[in-house]
C-alpha positions in Angstrom: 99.2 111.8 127.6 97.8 110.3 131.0 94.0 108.9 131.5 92.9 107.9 134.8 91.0 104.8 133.8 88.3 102.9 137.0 86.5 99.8 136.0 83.4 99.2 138.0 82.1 95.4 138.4 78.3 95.1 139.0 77.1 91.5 139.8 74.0 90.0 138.5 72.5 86.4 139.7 70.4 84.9 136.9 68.4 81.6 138.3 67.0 78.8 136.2 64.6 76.4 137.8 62.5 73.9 136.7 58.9 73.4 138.6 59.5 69.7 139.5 56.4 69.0 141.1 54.1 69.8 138.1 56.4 68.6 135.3 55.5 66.3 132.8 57.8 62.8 132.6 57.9 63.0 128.8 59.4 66.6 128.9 62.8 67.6 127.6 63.3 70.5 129.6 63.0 69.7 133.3 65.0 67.7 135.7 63.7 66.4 139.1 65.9 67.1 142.0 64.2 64.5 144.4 61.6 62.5 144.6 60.5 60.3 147.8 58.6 57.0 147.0 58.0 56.2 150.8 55.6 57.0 153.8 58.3 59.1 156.4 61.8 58.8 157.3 63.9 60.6 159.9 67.1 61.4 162.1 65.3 61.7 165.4 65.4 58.2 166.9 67.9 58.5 169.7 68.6 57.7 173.4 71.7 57.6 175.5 73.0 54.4 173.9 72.0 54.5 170.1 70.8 56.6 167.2 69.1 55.3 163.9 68.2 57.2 160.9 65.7 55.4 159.4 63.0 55.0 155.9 60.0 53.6 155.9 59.2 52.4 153.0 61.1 53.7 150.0 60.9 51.2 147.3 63.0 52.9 144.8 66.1 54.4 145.8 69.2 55.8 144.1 70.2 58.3 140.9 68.9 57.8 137.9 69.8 59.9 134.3 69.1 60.5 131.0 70.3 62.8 128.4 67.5 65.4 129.7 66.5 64.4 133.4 68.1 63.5 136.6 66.3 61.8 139.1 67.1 61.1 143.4 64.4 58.9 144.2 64.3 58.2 147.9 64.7 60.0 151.6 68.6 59.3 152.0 69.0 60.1 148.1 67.3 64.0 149.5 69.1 64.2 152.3 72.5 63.4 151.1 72.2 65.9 148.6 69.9 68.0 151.1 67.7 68.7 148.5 68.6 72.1 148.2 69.4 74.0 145.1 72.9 76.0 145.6 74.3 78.6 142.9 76.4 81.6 144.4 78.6 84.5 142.6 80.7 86.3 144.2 84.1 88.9 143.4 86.9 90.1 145.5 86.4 93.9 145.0 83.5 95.5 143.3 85.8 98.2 141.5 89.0 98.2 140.3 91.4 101.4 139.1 94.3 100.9 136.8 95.5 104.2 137.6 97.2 106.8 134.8 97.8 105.4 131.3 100.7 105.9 129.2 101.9 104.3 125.3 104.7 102.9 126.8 103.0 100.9 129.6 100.7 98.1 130.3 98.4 98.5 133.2 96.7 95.7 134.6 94.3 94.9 137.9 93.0 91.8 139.2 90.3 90.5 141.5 88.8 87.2 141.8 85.3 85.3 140.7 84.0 82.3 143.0 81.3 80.3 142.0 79.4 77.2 143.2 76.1 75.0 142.1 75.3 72.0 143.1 73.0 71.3 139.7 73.6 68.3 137.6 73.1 70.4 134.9 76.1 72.3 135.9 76.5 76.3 135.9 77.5 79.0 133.2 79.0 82.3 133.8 78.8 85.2 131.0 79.4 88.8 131.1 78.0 91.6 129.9 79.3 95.6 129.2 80.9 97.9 127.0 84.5 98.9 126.7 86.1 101.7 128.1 84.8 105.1 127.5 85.2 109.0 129.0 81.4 109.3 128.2 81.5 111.7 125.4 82.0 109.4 122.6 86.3 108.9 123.0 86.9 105.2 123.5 89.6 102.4 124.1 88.9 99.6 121.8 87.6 96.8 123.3 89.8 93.5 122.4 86.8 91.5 120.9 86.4 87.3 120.9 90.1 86.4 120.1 92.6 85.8 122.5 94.8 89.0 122.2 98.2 89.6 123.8 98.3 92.9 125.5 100.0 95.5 123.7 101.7 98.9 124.7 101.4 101.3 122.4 97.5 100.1 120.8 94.4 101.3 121.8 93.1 97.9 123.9 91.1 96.5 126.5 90.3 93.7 128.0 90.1 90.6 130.7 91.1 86.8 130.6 89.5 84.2 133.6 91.9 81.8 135.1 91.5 79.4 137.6 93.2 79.5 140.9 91.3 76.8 143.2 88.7 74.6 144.4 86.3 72.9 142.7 88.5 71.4 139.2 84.6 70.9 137.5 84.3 74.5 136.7 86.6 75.5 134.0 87.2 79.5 132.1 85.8 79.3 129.1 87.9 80.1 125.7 89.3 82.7 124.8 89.3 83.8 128.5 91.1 81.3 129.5 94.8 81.7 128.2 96.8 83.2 130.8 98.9 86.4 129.0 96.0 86.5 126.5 92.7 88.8 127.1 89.8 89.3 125.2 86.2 91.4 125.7 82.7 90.3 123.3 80.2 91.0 125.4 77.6 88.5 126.1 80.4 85.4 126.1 80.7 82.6 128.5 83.9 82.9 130.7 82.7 79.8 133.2 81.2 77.1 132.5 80.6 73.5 134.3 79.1 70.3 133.1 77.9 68.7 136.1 77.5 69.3 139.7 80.4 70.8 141.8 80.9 69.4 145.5 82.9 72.7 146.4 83.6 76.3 145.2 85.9 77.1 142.3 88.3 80.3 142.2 89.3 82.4 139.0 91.3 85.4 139.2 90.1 87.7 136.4 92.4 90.0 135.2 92.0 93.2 133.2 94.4 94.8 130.8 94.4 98.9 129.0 96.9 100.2 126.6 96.2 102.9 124.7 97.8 104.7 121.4 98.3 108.2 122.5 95.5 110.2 120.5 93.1 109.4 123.3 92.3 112.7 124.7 93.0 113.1 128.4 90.0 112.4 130.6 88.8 109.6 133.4 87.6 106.6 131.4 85.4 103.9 132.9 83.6 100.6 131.6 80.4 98.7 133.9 80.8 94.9 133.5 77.6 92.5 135.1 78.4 89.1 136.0 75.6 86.5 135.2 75.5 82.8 136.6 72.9 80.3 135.6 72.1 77.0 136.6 69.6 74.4 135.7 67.4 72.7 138.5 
């Protein structure tokens, strides 16, 4: 028995930020990106011989944290960092076909994630969809929250998350991240990062079908979103 199986990736941006300019000090849910304590500072003095960048003023310079805030007090603390908030998804391919299914074969597809923030607070990547289905009720099981190895022969599906390169800050997430091992609960973390990355990080995800043979024939297809958050 054969089934034409496509998975279609949707991608969703989710964006967490924190209103710095009217937040409290005492509060335990903000952070403050940047804050100036000076009267102007600039790049533009120049002439044919020299070129300053300059502060005036800027009594209290540097980073400052705590377990709930994080703090760039001065014009060169802004600009080094540019004072910009930075969180970007992106994947390979959009869709992905594993082709016709058999018991005594495992098919398999790949594509990659890349993701990059510059928050302190790091970034978190989860997913969210159902497992395979023809759309009237027939189903491949979905692997569920324990690393599974792929098995021909079973009714399974399901993904792992593996880093390939760039930023090291950003790791997969349990049980995602065993390579040869695959997993779908939808609504888990599959990236996660504690603190700011300085680059992009790379993961090749990687989805896996068997099935058991009482299937009935038919295209089957599964919608996965992509959500990355960040706290600034």
């Amino acid at each position: 028995m054969k089934h034409k199986i496509i998975i279609i990736i949707l991608i969703v941006f989710s964006f967490v930020v924190a209103d710095c300019l009217l937040a409290s000090m005492s509060s335990t849910n903000y952070q403050i990106w940047a804050d100036v304590f000076s009267v102007g500072g600039g790049e533009d003095l120049s002439s044919d011989n020299y070129q300053l960048d300059y502060t005036l003023g800027g009594g209290v310079i540097g980073r400052s944290l705590s377990d709930n805030n994080s703090a760039r007090a001065g014009f060169r603390e802004a600009m080094k960092d540019n004072a910009t908030p930075i969180l970007t998804l992106s994947v390979s391919s959009s869709s992905l076909e594993l082709g016709e299914l058999d018991t005594a074969t495992v098919k398999s597809a790949s594509h990659t994630l890349t993701v990059e923030s510059n928050s302190s607070s790091g970034v978190s990547v989860t997913f969210a969809g159902g497992t395979l289905s023809d759309g009237s009720g027939h189903n491949i099981s979905a692997l569920g929250s324990t690393a599974t190895a792929s098995t021909p022969g079973e009714s399974q599906f399901g993904f792992n998350v593996i880093y390939s390169s760039g930023d090291a800050t950003a790791l997969s997430q349990a049980p995602y991240s065993t390579a040869g091992s695959y997993a779908h609960n939808s609504g888990d973390e599959i990236i996660s990062s504690a603190g700011a990355m300085s680059s992009s990080a790379v993961f090749t995800a990687t989805y896996i079908a068997n099935i058991s043979g009482n299937e009935p024939a038919g295209t089957y297809t599964a919608s996965i979103t992509y959500t990355a958050t960040s706290n600034f």
